[in-house]
C-alpha positions in Angstrom: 0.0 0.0 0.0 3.1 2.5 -0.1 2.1 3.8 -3.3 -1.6 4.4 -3.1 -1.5 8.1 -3.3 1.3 7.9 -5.8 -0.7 5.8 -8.0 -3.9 8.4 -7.5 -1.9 10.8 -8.9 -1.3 8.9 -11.8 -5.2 8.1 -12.1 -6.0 11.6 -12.3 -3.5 12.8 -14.6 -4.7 12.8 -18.3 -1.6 12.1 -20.0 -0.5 9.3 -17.8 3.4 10.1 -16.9 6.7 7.7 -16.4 6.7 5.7 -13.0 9.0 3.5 -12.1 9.6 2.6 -8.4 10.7 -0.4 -6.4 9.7 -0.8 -3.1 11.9 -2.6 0.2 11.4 -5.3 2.3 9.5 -3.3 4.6 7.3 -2.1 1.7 8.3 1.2 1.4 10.1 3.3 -1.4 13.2 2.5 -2.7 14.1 4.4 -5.9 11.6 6.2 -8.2 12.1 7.5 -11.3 9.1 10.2 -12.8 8.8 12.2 -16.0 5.7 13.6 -17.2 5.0 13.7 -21.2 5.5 17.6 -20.6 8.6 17.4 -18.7 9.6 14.9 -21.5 9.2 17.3 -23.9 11.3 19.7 -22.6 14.3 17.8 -22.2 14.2 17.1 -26.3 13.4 20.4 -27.1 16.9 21.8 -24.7 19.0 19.1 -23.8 22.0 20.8 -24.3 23.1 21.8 -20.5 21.5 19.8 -17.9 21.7 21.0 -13.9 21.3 17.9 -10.9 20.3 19.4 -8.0 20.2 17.0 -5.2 17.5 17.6 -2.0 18.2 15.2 0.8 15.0 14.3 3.5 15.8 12.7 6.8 15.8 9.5 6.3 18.9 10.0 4.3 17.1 9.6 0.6 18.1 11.9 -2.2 16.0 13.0 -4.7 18.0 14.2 -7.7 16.4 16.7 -9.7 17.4 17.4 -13.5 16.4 20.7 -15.3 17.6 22.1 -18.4 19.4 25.1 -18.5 21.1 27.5 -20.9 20.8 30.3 -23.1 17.8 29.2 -25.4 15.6 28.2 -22.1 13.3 31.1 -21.3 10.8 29.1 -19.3 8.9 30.8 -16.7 7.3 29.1 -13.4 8.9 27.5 -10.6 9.7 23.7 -11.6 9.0 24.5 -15.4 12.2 23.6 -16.0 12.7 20.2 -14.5 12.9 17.5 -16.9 12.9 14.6 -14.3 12.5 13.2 -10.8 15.0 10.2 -9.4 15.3 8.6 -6.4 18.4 6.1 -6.7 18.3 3.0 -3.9 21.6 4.1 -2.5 23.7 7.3 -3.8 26.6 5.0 -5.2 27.8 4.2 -8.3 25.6 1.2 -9.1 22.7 3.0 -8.1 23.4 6.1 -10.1 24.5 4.0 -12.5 21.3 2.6 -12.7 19.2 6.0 -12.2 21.1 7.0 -15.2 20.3 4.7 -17.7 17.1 4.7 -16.8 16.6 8.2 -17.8 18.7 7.6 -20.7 16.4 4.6 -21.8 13.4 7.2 -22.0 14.9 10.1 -22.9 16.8 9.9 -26.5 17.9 12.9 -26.5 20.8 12.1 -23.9 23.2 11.5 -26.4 23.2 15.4 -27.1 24.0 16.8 -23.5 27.0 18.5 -23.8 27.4 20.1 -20.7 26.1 18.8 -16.6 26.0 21.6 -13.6 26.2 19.5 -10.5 27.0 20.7 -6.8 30.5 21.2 -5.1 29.4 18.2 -3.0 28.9 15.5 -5.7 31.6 13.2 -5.5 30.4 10.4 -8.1 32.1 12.3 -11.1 33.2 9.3 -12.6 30.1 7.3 -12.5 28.5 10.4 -14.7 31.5 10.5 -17.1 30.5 7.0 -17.9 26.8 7.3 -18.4 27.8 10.5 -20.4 31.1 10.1 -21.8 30.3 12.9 -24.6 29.6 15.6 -21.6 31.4 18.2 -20.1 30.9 18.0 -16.1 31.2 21.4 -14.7 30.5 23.0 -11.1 27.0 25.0 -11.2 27.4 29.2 -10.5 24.3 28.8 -8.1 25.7 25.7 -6.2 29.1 27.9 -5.9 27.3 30.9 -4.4 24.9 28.7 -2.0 28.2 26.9 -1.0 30.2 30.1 -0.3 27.0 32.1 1.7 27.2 29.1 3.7 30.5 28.8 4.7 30.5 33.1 5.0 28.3 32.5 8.0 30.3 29.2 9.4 33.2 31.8 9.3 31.7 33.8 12.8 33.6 37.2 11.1 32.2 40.7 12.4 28.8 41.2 11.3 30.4 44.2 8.4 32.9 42.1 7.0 30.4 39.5 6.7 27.8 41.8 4.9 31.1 42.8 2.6 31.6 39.3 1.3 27.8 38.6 0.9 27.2 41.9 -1.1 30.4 41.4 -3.4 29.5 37.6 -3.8 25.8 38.9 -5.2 27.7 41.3 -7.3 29.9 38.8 -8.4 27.3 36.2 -9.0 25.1 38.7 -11.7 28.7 39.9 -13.4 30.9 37.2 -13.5 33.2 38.8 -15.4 37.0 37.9 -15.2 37.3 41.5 -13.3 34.5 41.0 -10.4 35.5 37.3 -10.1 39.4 38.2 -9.5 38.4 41.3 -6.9 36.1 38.5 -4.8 39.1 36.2 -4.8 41.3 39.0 -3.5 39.1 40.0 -1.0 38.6 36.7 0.6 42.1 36.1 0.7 42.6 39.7 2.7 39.3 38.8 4.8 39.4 35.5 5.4 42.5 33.2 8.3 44.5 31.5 6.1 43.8 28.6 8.1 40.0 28.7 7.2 41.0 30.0 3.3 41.0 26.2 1.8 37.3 25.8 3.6 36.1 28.2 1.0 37.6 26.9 -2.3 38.3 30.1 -3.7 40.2 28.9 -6.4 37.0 28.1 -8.0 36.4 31.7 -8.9 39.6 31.4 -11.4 38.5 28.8 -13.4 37.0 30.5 -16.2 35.6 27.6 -17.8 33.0 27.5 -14.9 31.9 31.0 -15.2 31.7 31.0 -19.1 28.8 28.8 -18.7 27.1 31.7 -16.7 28.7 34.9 -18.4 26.7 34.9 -21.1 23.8 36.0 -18.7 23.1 40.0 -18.2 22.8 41.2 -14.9 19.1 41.0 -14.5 19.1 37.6 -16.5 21.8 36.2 -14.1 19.5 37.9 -10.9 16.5 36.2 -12.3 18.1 33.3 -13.2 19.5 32.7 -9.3 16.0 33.2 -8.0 14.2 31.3 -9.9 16.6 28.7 -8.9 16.5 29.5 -5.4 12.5 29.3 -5.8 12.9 26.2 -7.1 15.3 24.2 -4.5 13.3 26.0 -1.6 9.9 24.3 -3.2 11.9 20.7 -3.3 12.7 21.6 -0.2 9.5 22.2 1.5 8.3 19.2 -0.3 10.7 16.7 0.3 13.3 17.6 2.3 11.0 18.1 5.3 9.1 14.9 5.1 10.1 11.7 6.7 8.4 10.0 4.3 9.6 9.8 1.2 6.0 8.6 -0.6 4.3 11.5 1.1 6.9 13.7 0.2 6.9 13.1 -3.2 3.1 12.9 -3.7 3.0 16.6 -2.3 5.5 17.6 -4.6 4.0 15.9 -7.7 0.4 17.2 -6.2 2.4 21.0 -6.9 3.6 19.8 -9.9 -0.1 19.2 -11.7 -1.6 22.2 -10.0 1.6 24.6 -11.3 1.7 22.6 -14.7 3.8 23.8 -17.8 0.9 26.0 -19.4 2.8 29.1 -19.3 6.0 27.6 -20.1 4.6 25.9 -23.5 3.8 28.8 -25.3 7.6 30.0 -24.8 8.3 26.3 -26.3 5.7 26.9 -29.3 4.2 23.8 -28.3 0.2 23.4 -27.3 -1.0 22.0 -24.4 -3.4 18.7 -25.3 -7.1 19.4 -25.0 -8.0 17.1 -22.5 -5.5 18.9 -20.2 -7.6 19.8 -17.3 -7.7 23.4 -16.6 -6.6 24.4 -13.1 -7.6 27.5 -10.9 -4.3 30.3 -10.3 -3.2 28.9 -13.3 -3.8 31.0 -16.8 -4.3 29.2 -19.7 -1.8 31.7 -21.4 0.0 34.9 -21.0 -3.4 36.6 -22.7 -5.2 35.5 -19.9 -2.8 36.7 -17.1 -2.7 40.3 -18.9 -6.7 40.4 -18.7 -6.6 39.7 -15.2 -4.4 42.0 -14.4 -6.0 45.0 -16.4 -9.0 44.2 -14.7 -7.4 44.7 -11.5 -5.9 47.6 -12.6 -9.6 48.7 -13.7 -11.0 47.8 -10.4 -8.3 50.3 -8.5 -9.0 53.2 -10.5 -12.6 52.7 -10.3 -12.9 52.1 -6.7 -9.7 54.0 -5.1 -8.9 57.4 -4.5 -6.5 58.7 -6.8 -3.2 58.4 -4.8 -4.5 55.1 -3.3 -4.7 53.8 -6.7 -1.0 55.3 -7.6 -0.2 53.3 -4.5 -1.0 50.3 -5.1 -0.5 50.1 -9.0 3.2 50.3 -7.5 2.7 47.4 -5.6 0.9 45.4 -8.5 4.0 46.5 -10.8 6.1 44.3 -8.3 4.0 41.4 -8.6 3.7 41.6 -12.3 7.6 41.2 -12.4 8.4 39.1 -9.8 7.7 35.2 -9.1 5.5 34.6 -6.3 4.4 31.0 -4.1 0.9 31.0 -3.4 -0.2 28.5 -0.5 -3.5 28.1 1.0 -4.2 27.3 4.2 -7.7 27.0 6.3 -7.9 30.2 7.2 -5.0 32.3 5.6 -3.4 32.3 2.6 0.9 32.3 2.6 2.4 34.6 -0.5 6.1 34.4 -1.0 7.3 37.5 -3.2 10.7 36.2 -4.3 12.4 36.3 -0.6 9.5 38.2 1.4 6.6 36.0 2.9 3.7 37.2 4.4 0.5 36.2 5.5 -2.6 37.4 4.1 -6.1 37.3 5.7 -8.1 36.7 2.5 -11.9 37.7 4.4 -12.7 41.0 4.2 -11.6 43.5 4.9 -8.3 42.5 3.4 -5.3 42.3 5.6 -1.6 41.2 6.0 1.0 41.0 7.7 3.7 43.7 5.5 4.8 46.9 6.6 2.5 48.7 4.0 -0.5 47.2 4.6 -0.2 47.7 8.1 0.8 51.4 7.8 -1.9 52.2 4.8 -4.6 49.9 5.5 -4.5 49.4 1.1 -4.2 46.2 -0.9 -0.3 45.3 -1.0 1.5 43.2 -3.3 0.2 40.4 -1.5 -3.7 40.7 -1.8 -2.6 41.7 -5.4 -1.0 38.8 -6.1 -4.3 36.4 -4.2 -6.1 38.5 -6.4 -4.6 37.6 -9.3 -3.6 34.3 -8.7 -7.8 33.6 -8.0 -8.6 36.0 -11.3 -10.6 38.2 -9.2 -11.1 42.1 -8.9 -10.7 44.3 -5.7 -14.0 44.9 -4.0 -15.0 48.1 -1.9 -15.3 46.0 1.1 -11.5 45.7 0.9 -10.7 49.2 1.6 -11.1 51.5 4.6 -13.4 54.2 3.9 -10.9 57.1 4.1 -9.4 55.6 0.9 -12.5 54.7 -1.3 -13.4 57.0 -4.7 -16.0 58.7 -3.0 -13.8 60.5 -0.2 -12.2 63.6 -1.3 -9.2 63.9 1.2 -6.0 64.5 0.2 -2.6 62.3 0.3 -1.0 64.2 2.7 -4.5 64.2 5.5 -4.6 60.7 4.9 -1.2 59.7 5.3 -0.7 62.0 8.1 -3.6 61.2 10.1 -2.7 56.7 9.4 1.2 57.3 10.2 2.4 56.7 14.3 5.9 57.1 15.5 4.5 54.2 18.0 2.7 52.0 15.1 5.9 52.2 13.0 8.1 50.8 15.5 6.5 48.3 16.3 6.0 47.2 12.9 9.7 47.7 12.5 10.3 45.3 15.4 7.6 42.8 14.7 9.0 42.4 10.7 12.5 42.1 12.0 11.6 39.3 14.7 9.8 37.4 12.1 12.8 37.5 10.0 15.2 36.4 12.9 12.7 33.6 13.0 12.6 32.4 10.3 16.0 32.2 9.9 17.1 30.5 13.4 13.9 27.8 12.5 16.1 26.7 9.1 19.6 27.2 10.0 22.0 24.2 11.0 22.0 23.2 14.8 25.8 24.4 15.0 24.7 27.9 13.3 21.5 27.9 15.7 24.0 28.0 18.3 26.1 30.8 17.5 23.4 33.2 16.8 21.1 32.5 19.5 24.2 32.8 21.6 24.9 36.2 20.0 21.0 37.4 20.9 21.8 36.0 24.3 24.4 38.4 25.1 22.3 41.3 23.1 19.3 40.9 25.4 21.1 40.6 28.5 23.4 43.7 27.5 20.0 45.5 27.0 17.5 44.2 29.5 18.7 42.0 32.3 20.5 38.8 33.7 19.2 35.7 32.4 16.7 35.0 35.2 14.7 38.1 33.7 14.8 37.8 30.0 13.1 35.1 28.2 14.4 34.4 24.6 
C-alpha cells in the first residue's frame, strides 16, 4: 500500500506520466524514477546543459532533480524547468549507475547533452563520465554561491565584514566577469584566516571555464536566473526535504507539480497543451489570460480607489507583475512568498496582511494583489477603509498624516525584524542555531537584564 496516493496521482493525470519505483522489504520506497510527457518534452526540445540538483530528507534519501538550462531556455514558473525526478536506492555508483540509464532509456535525447551543472558536494564524477562520456561536467554558479554564503556565515567574522563578502558575492554572482570574479578572490584572501581559506575553495572563482557557462547572462538575467533557482530548490525543499516519508513527500511535490503545470511555459516552447488537459484555478491558460486579469485589477483600483490610493497600489501590482511569487492556501490564511518576502494574508474582508505597508496604509499590497490575481478576481469596496474609497475627497498628505504613528511604525519595525530572525534560526543548521542564538543572548542581557529576567 506504499504507493496508493502515488498511483492516485497517476489516475488523475490525463496524459499518464513515467513511474517507475521499487519498493523494500519493509514495503516502502526504494528508488523512483518520474517524467511527465510535458517534462519529457522539454528535455528534447533543450538538452544541451542539464543541472542535478540533489535535495536530501531525513531518512537519508536523495532525490535528484534534473532541469535544463542555458541560453535558449526562457521558461517561466517554478519547476518548469525540471525535466525529471529520481530517487536512486543508494547514492553509489551502481545506483546512479542505474538511475542514469534509466533516464537515458526514456529520454533519446541524452546523447546530445554537452554540458552537466552538479553541486561542489557531488563526489560520483566518474560514475557520470560514464553514463555520459560525450559531456562536459562542470560545477554550477548557483551551487558555488549557495556553497560560499554558507561557509561566509560558518566563518563567525564581524557582522560588516560578513555583509562585505555577501554583497560582493551577489555582485559577483550577476557579473561574472573575469574583473569582479578576481576582486572577490582578493578579498577573501585579505578577509578571510589563512587557516579557514582552503574551507572556502576560492580557487573556484579562477576557473574561467566555470563561469563561461554563466557569463553569457546579463545582470538581470543572471538575478533572475538565481531566484528562480533559489525558488525552485526551496519548493523541493518544502516538499521533500522536510518529510520523513519519502512517498508523502513526493506525492505533495508531484500534487504541486499538476496544480503549477507547464501552461505558461509551453507557449515559450511553441508547443500546445493537449485538449483534454484539465484546466486548473491560479493557473492562466496563457500569457493573454494573465494580462486580462491583471487590467482588470488595474480597472478595479482606479474605479474604486482614491487617486493616490490607486497610484499606490498600481506600485505594488508593478512588483507582482515582475516578480515570481508562491501561493499557498491554508484554512484560514493564505501564505504569499514575493521572491524572498513572505507574508501572510487574511483573505476575508476587509483584506489584511501581515507587510509593513499594509499595516501602515490599511490598502491592498502586493500580497492581496498577487491572491487576487492568482484567484482572477477584482478588488471589492469592502476591501478598503473608507478614508481611501473614490467617494472621499481627502488629500494624500491628510490621509497619510492622520494613518502614520511614530509608536505604530516601530512596532512594525520590530515585529518584521523578529519574524525575519525567526525564520531564519527555524532553518539554520543546529551548529549555526547556536552561535546566533548565543549572539541574541548576550544582546538581550546587555540591553534588559541577567538571564533570570529575560526570556528568549
Amino acid at each position: 500500500m506504499a504507493l496508493t496516493m502515488l498511483n492516485e496521482l497517476l489516475i488523475e493525470d490525463p496524459s499518464p506520466p513515467l513511474l517507475l519505483c521499487q519498493l523494500n522489504k519493509t514495503a516502502q520506497l526504494d528508488t523512483l524514477n518520474y517524467q511527465s510527457c510535458f517534462m519529457q518534452g522539454v528535455f528534447a526540445h533543450f538538452p544541451e546543459i542539464l543541472f542535478m540538483h540533489r535535495t536530501y530528507n531525513p531518512r537519508g534519501k536523495v532525490l535528484y532533480t534534473f532541469l535544463v538550462d542555458g541560453p535558449r531556455v526562457q521558461l517561466e514558473g517554478h519547476l518548469a524547468r525540471a525535466v525529471y525526478f529520481a530517487i536512486p536506492a543508494k547514492e553509489d555508483a551502481e545506483g546512479l549507475a542505474q538511475m542514469f540509464q534509466t533516464f537515458k532509456k526514456f529520454n533519446p535525447a541524452w546523447e546530445r547533452v554537452c554540458t552537466i551543472l552538479v553541486d561542489p558536494h557531488f563526489l560520483l564524477l566518474p560514475t557520470l563520465a560514464m553514463e555520459f562520456p560525450a559531456a562536459e561536467v562542470l560545477l554550477s554558479a548557483f551551487h558555488i554561491c549557495k556553497f560560499l554564503q554558507g561557509k561566509f556565515y560558518q566563518l563567525s567574522l564581524e557582522q560588516s565584514m560578513e555583509r562585505v563578502l555577501l554583497t560582493s558575492l551577489q555582485n559577483t554572482m550577476c557579473s561574472a566577469t573575469p574583473g569582479n570574479l578576481r576582486k572577490l578572490y582578493t578579498l577573501l584572501s585579505t578577509c578571510v584566516l589563512p587557516a579557514q581559506l582552503p574551507e572556502l575553495h576560492s580557487h573556484w572563482l579562477l576557473n574561467d571555464r566555470i563561469w563561461l557557462a554563466h557569463r553569457w547572462r546579463s545582470r538581470a538575467e543572471s538575478s533572475r536566473y538565481f531566484q528562480g533557482l533559489e525558488v525552485t530548490t526551496r519548493v523541493l525543499s518544502q516538499f521533500f526535504g522536510t518529510t520523513p516519508s519519502v512517498e508523502k513527500g513526493m506525492t505533495a511535490l508531484l500534487q504541486y507539480l499538476q496544480q503549477n503545470s507547464g501552461d505558461k511555459a509551453s507557449f515559450s516552447l511553441g508547443m500546445s497543451p493537449p485538449n483534454n488537459h484539465p484546466h486548473l484555478d491560479g493557473s492562466p491558460e496563457s500569457p493573454k489570460v494573465e494580462q486580462l486579469v491583471e487590467a482588470r485589477i488595474q480597472h478595479s483600483l482606479n474605479a474604486i480607489c482614491t487617486r493616490p490610493a490607486a497610484q499606490l497600489c498600481l506600485g505594488e501590482l508593478a512588483v507582482v507583475q515582475k516578480s515570481m511569487h508562491l501561493i499557498g492556501s491554508g484554512s484560514e490564511k493564505v501564505n504569499i512568498q514575493i521572491l524572498e518576502d513572505t507574508h501572510r494574508v487574511q483573505p476575508q474582508p476587509p483584506a489584511s496582511c501581515s507587510c509593513y505597508f499594509n499595516q501602515a496604509f490599511r490598502l491592498p499590497c502586493r500580497h492581496i494583489l498577487a491572491m487576487l490575481s492568482a484567484r482572477r478576481q477584482v478588488l471589492q469596496p469592502d476591501l478598503l477603509p473608507a478614508e481611501w474609497t473614490a467617494s472621499c475627497a481627502a488629500s494624500l498628505s491628510d490621509i497619510l498624516g492622520s494613518k502614520w504613528s511614530e509608536t505604530l511604525d516601530k512596532h512594525l519595525a520590530v515585529a518584521l525584524l523578529t519574524e525575519e530572525v525567526g525564520q531564519l534560526l527555524q532553518h539554520c543548521s543546529q551548529e549555526e542555531f547556536e552561535r546566533r542564538y548565543s549572539t541574541l543572548r548576550e544582546l538581550a542581557d546587555s540591553w534588559i537584564g541577567p538571564y533570570e529576567q529575560v526570556q528568549l
